[in-house]
C-alpha positions in Angstrom: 13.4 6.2 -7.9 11.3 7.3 -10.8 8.2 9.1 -10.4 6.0 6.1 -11.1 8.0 4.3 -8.4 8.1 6.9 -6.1 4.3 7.1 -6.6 3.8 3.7 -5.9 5.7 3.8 -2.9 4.3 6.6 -1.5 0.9 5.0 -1.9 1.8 2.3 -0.1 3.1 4.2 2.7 -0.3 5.7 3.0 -2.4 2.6 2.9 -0.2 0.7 5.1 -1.6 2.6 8.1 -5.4 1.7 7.2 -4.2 -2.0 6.6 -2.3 -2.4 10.1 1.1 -1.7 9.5 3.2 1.9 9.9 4.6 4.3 7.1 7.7 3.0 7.1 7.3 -0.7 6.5 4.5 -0.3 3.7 7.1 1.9 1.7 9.5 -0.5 2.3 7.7 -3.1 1.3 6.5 -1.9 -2.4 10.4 -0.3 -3.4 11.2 -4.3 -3.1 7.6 -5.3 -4.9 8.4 -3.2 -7.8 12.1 -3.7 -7.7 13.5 -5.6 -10.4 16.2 -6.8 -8.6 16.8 -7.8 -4.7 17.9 -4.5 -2.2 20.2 -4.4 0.8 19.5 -1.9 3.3 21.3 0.3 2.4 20.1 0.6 -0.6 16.5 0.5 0.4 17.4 3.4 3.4 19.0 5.7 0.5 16.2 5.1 -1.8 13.8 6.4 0.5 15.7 8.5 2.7 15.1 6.4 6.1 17.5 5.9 9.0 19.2 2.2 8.7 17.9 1.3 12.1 14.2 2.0 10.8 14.7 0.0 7.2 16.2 -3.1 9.8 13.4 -3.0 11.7 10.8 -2.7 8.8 12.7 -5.4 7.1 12.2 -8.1 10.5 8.4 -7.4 10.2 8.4 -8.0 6.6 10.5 -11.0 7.4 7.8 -12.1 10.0 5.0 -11.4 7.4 6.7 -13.7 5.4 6.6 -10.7 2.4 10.3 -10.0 1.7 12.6 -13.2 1.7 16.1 -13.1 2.7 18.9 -13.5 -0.3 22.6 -13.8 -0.3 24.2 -12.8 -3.8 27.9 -14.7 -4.4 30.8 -12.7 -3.6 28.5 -10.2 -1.3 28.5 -10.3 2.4 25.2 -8.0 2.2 22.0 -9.5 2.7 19.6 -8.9 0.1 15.6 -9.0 0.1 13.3 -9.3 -2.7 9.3 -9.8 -2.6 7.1 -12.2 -4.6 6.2 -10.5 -7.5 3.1 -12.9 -8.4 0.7 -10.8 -6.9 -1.8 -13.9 -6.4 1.4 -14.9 -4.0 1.5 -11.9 -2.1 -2.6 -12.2 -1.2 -2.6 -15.4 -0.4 0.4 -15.2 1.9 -1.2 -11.8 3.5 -4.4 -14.5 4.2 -3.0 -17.0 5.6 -0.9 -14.5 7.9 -4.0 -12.5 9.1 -5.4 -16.2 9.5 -2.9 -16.9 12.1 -2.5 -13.7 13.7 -6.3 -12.8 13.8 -9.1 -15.4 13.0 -7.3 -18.4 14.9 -6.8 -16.2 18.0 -10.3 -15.1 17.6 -12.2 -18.5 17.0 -9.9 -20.4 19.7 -11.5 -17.5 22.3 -14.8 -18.7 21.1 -14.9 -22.0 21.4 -13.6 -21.6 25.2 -16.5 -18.8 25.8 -18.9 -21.3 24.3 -17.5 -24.3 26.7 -18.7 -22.1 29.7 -21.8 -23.0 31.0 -23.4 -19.3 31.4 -23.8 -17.8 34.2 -26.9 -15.6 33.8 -29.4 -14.7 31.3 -26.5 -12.2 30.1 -24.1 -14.2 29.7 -26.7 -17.4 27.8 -27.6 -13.6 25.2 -23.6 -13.4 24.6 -22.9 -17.0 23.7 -25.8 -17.1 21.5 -24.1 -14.2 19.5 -20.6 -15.5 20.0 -22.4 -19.0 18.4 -23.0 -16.7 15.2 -19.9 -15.1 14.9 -18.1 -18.6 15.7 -20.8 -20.4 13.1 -19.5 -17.3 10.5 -16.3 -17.4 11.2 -15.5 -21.4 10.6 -18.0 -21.1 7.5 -15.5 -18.2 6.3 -12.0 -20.4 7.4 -13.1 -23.6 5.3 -14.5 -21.8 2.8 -10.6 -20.0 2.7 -9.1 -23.7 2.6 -11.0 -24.4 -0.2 -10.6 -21.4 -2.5 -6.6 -21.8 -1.3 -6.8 -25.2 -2.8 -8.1 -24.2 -5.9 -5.7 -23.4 -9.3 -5.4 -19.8 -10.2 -7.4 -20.2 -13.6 -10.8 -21.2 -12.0 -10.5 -18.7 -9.1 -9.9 -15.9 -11.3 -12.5 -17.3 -13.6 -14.5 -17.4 -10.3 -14.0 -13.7 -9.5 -14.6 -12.7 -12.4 -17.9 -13.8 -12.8 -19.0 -11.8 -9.9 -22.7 -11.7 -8.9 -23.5 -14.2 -11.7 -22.2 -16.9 -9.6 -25.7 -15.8 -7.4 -27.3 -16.3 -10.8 -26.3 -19.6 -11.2 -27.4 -20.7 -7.7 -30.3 -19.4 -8.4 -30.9 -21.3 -11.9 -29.7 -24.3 -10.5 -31.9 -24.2 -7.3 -35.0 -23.6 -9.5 -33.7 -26.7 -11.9 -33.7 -29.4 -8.4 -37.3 -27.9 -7.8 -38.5 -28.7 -11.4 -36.4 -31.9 -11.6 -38.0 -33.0 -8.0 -41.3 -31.9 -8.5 -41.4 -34.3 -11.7 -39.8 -37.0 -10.1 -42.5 -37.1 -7.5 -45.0 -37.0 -9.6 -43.8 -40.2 -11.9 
């Protein structure tokens, strides 16, 4: 690996724990980003000096993840795996994956907690709160399904206009006020 690789990896390694996932499979999983062509295992365990057993198992989560793909090359028994390298890709498959593993789980224990009729006092204070989490959370979800829906070019044009897009709430809200005040008073 070259330094700036071996950087990159490294980094990864070390952010993987904050973001859920061990060492191992972080590092794993940015030798294939930056790769320019698909590893096997082996190759991947040389690279950055891991057991086989280890790169296998890093490479079924990354599997599960749905970030590494699974490649045969002609002529090569090996199996090869290679990452997205549109990075817009990558986040919006890490989305939809903590989607399923986290905020579905999550809002389906809602909605049963809020079918319970409560119990005490204690229990009607906890589904009012679980009603604003649950309220949040679906708010958040379709908000997710629309900005998945949209093309790359407005959503980065979106992003990038940052706290303007407040801005322009604002403006417009204040234009509706002008534009009904004088249409009531027509």
């Amino acid at each position: 690996m070259t330094p700036l690789v071996r950087s990159f990896v490294a980094h990864f390694g070390e952010m993987g724990s904050r973001w859920g996932i061990n060492r191992t499979v972080g590092q794993i999983y940015a030798l294939i980003y930056v790769s320019q062509r698909p590893l096997n295992a082996d190759e991947i365990a040389e690279a950055l000096e891991f057991s086989r057993s280890n790169v296998s198992m890093g490479l079924k989560e990354l599997q599960a993840w749905r970030l590494v793909r699974l490649k045969h090359l002609p002529g090569d028994r090996r199996e090869y795996f290679d990452a997205p390298s549109d990075a817009w890709e990558v986040f919006q498959i890490l989305a939809e994956e903590r989607r399923r593993r986290e905020i579905e789980p999550t809002l389906s224990m809602l909605r049963s907690a809020l079918m319970e009729k409560p119990a005490s006092e204690e229990d009607a204070v906890a589904q009012e709160r679980m009603r604003g989490m649950h309220e949040l959370i679906e708010m958040l979800t379709t908000w997710f399904d629309e900005v998945q829906h949209m093309d790359r070019n407005t959503l980065a044009q979106l992003m990038r206009m940052g706290s303007r897009v407040q801005k322009l709430l604002e403006f417009t809200s204040k234009v509706k006020i002008v534009g009904g005040g004088k249409g009531k008073s027509n």
